[in-house]
N, CA, C and O atoms as CSV, one atom per row, in Angstrom:
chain,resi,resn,atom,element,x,y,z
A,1,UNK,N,N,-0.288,-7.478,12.182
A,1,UNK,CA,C,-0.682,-7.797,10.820
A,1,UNK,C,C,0.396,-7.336,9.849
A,1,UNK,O,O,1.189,-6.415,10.043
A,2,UNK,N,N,0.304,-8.139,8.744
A,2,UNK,CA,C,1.508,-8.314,8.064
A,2,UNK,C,C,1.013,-6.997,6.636
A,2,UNK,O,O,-0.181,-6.752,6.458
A,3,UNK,N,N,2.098,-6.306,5.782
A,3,UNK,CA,C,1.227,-4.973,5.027
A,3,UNK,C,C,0.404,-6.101,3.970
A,3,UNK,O,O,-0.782,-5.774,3.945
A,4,UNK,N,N,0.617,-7.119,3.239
A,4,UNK,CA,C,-0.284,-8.168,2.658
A,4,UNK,C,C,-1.566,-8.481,3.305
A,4,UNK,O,O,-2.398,-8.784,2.450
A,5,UNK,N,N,-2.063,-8.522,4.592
A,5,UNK,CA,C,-2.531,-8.943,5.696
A,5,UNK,C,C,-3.849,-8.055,5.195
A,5,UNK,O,O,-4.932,-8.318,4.675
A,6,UNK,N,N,-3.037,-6.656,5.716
A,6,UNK,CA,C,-3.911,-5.110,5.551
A,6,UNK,C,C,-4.816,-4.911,4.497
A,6,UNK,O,O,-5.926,-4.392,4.621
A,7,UNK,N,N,-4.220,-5.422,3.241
A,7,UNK,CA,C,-4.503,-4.446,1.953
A,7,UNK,C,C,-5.563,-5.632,1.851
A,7,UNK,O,O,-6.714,-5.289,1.583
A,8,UNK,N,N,-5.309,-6.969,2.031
A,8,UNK,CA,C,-6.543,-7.503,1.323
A,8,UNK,C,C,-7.691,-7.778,2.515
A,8,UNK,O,O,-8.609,-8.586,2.379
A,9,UNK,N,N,-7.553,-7.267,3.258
A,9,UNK,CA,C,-8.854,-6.905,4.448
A,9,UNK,C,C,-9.543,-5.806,4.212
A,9,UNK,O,O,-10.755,-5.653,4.368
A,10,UNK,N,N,-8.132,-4.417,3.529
A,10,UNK,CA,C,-9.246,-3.556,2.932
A,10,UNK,C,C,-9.620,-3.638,1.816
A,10,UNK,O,O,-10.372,-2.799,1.321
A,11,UNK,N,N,-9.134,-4.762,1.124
A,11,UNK,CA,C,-9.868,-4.675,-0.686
A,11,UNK,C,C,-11.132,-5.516,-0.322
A,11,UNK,O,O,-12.101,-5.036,-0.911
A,12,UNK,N,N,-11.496,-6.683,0.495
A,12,UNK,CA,C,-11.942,-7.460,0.430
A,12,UNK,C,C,-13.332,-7.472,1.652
A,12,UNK,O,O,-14.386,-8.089,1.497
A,13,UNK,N,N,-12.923,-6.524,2.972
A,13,UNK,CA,C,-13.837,-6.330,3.673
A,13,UNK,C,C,-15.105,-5.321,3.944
A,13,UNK,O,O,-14.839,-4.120,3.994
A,14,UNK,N,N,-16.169,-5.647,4.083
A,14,UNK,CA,C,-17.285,-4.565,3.447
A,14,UNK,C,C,-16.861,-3.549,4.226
A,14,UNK,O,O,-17.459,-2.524,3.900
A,15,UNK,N,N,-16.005,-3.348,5.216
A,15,UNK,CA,C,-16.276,-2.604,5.941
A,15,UNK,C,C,-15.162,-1.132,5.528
A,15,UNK,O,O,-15.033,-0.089,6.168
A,16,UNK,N,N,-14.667,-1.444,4.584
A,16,UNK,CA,C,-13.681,-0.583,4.018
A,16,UNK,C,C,-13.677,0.005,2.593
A,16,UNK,O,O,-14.152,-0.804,1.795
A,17,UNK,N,N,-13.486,0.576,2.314
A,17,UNK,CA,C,-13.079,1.474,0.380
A,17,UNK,C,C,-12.103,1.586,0.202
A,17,UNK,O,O,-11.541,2.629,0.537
A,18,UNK,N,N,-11.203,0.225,-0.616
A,18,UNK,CA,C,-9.922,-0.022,-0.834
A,18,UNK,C,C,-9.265,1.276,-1.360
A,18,UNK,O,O,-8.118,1.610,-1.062
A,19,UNK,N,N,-10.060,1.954,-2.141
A,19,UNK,CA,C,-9.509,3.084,-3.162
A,19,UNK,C,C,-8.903,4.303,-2.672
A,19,UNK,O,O,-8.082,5.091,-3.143
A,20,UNK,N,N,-9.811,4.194,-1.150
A,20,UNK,CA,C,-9.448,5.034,0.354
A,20,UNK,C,C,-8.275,5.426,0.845
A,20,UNK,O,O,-8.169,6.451,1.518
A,21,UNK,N,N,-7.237,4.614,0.544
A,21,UNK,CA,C,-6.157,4.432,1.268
A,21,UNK,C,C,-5.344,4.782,0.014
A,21,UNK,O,O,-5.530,4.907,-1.196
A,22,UNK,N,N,-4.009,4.912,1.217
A,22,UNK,CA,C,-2.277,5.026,0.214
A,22,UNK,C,C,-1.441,4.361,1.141
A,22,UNK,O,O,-1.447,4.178,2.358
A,23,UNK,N,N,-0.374,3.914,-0.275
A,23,UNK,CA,C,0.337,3.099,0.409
A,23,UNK,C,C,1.610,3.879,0.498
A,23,UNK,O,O,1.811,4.422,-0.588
A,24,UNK,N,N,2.355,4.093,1.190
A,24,UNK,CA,C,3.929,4.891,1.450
A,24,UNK,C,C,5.003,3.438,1.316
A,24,UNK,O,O,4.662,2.393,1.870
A,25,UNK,N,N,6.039,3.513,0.686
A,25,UNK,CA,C,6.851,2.728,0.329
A,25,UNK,C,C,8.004,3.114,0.654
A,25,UNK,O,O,8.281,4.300,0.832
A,26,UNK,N,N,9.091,1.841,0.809
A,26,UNK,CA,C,10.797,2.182,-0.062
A,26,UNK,C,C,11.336,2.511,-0.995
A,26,UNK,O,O,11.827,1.612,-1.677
A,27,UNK,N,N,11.499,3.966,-1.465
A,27,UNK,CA,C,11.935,3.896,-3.122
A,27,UNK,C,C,13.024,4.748,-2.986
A,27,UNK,O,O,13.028,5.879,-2.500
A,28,UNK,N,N,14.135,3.986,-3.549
A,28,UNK,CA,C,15.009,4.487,-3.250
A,28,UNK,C,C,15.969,5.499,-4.435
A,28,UNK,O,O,16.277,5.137,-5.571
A,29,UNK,N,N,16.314,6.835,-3.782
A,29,UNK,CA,C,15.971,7.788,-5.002
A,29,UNK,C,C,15.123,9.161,-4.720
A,29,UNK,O,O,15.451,10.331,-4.523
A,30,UNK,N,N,13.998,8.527,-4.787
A,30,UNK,CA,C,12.576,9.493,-4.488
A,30,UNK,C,C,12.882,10.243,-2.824
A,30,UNK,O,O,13.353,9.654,-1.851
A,31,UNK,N,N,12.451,11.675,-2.899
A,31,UNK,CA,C,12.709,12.467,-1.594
A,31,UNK,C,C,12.511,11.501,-0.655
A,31,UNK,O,O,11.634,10.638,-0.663
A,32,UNK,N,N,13.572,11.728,0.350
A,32,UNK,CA,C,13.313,10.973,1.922
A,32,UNK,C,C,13.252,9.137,1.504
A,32,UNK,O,O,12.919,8.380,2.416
A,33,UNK,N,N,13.609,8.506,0.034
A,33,UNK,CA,C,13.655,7.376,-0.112
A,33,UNK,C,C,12.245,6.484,0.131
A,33,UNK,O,O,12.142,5.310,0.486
A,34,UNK,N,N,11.097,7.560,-0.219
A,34,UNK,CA,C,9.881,7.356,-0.186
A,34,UNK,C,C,9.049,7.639,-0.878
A,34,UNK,O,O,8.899,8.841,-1.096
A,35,UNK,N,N,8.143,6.666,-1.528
A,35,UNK,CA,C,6.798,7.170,-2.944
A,35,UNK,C,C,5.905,6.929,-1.870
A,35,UNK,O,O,6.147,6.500,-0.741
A,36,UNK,N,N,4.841,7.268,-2.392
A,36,UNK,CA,C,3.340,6.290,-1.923
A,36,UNK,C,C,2.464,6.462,-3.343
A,36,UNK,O,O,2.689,7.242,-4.268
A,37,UNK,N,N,1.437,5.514,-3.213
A,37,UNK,CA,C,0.935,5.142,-4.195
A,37,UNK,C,C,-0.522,4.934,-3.738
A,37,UNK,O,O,-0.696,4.424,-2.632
A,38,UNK,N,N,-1.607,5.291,-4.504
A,38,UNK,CA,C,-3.101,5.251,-3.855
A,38,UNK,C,C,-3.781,4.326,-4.135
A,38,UNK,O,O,-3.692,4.198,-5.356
A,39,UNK,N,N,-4.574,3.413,-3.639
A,39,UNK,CA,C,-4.782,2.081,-3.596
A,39,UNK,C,C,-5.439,1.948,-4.967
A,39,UNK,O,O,-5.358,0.869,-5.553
A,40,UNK,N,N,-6.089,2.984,-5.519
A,40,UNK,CA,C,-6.764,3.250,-6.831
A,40,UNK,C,C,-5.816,2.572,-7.992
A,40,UNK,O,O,-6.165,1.861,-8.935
A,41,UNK,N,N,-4.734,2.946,-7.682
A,41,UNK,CA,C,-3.811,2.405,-8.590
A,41,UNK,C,C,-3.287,0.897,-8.539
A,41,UNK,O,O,-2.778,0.494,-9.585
A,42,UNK,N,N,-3.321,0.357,-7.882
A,42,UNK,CA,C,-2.798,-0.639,-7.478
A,42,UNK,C,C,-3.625,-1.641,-8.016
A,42,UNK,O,O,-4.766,-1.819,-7.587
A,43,UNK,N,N,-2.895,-2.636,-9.366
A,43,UNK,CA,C,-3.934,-3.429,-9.882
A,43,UNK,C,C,-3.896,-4.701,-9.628
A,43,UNK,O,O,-4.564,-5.431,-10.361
A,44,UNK,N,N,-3.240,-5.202,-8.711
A,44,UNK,CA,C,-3.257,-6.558,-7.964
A,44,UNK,C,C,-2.361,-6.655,-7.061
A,44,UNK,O,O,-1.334,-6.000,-6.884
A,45,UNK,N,N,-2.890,-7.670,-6.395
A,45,UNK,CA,C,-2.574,-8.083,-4.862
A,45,UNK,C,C,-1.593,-9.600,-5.269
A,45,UNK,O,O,-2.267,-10.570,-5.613
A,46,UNK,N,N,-0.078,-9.771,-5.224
A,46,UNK,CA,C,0.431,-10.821,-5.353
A,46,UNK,C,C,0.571,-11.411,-4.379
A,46,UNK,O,O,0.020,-10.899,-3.405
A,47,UNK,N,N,1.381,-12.798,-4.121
A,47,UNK,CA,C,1.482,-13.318,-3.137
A,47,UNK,C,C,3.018,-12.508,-2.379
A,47,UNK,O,O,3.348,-12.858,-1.246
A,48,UNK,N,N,3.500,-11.885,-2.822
A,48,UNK,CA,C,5.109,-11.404,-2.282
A,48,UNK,C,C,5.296,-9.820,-2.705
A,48,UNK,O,O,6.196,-9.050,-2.370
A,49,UNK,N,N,3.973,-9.550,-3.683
A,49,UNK,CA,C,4.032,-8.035,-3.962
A,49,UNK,C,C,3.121,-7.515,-4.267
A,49,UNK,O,O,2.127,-8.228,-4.124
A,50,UNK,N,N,2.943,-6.652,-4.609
A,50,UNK,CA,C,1.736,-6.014,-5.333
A,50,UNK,C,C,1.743,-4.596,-6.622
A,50,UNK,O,O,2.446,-3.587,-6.575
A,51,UNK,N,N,0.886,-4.910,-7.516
A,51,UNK,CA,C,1.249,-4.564,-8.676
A,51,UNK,C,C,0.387,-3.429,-8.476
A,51,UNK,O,O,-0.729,-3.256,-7.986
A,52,UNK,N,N,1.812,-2.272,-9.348
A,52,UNK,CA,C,0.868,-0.854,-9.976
A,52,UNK,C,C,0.467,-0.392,-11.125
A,52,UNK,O,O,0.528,-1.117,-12.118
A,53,UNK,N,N,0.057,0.705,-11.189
A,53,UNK,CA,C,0.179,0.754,-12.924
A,53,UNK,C,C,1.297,1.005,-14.176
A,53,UNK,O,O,1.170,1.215,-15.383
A,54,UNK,N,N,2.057,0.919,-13.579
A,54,UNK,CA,C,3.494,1.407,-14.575
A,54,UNK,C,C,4.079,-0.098,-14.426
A,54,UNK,O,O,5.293,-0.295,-14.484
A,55,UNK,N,N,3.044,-1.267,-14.209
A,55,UNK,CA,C,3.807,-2.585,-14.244
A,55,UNK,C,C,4.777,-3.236,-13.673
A,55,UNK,O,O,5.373,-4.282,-13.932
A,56,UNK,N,N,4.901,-1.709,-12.080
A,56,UNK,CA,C,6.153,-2.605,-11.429
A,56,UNK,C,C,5.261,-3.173,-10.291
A,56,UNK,O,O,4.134,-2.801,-9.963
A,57,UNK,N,N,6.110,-4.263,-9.714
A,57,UNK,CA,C,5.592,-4.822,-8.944
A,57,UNK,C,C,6.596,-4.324,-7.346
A,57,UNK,O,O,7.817,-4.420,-7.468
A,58,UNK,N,N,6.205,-3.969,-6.356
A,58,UNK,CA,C,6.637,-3.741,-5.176
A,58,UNK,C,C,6.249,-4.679,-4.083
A,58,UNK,O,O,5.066,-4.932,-3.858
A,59,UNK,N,N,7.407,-5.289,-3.278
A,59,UNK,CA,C,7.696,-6.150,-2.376
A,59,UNK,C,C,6.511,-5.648,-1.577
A,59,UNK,O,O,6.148,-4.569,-2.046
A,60,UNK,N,N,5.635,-6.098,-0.352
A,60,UNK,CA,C,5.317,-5.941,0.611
A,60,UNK,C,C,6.063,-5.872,1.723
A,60,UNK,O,O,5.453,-5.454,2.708
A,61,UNK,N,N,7.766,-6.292,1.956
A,61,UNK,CA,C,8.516,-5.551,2.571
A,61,UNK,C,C,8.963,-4.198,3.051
A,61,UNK,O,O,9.458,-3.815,4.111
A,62,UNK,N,N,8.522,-3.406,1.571
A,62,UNK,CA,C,8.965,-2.206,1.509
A,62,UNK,C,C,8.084,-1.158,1.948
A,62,UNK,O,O,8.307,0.037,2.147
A,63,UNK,N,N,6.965,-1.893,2.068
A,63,UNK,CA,C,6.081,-0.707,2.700
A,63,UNK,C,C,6.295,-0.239,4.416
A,63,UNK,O,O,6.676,-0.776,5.457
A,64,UNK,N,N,5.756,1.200,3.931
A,64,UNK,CA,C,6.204,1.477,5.559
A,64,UNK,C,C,4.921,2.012,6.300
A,64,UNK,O,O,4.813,2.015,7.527
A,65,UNK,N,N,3.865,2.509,5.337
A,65,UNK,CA,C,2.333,2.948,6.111
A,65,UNK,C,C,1.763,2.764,5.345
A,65,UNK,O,O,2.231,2.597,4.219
A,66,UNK,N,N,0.492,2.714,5.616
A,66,UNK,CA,C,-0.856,2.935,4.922
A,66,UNK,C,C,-1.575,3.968,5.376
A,66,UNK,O,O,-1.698,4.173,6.583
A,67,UNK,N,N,-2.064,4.644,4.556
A,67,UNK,CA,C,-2.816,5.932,5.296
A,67,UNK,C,C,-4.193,6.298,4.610
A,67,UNK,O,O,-4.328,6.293,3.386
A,68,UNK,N,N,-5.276,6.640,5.559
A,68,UNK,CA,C,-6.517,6.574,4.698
A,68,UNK,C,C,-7.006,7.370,4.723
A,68,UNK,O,O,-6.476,8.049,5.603
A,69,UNK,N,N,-8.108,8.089,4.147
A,69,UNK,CA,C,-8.687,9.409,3.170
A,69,UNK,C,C,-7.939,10.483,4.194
A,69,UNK,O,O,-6.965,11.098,3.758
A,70,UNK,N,N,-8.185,10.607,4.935
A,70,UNK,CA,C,-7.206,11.806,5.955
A,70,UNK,C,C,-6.164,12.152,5.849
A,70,UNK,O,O,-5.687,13.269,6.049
A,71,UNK,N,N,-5.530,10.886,5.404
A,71,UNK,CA,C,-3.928,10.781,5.392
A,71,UNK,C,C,-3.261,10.428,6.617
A,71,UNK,O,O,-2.042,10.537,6.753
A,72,UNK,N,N,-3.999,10.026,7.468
A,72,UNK,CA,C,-4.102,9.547,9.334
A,72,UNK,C,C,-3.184,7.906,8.816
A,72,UNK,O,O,-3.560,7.288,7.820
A,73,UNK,N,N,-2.320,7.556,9.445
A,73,UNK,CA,C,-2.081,6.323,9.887
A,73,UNK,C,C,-2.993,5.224,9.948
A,73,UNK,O,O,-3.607,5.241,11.015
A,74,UNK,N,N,-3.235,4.500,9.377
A,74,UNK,CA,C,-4.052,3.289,9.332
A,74,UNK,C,C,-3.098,2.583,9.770
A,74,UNK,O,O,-3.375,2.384,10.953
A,75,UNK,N,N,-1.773,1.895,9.435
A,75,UNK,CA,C,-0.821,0.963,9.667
A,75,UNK,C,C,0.312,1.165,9.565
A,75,UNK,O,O,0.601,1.871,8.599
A,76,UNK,N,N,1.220,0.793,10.250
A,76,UNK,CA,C,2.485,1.443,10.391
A,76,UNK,C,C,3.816,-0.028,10.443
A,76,UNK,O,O,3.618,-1.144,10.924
A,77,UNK,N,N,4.724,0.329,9.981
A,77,UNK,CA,C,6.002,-0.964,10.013
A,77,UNK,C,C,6.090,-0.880,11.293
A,77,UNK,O,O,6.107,0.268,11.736
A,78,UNK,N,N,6.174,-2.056,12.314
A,78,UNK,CA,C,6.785,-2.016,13.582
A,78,UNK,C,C,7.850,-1.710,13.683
A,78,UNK,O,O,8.380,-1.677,14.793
């Protein structure tokens, strides 16, 4: 599954609490060239990215995990 794939299975499937999760990214800059961002924030789902609250929009390329209330691995870049 593709990280687009993920996020709107967990925004969209009963079986999940989108708000649950974080997303770990490419940012390049930021320690180890990595942010993450908590799905809470995240105010739409694009077709090529997805938007946060500071209005940037981040590739779905760049993600590298998703991790949920634990902070456990939900999904990982192959």
């Amino acid at each position: 599954m593709r990280p687009r794939e993920v996020l709107n299975m967990l925004k969209w499937h009963p079986d999940y609490v989108f708000e649950e999760y974080t997303v770990v990214y490419v940012h390049r800059g930021a320690p180890n060239d990595e942010k993450s961002v908590s799905c809470k924030d995240i105010e739409g789902l694009e077709h090529s990215d997805f938007l946060i609250e500071e209005g940037t929009h981040i590739p779905y390329h760049r993600v590298l995990r998703i991790l949920d209330k634990e902070g456990k691995i939900f999904w990982k870049k192959p």
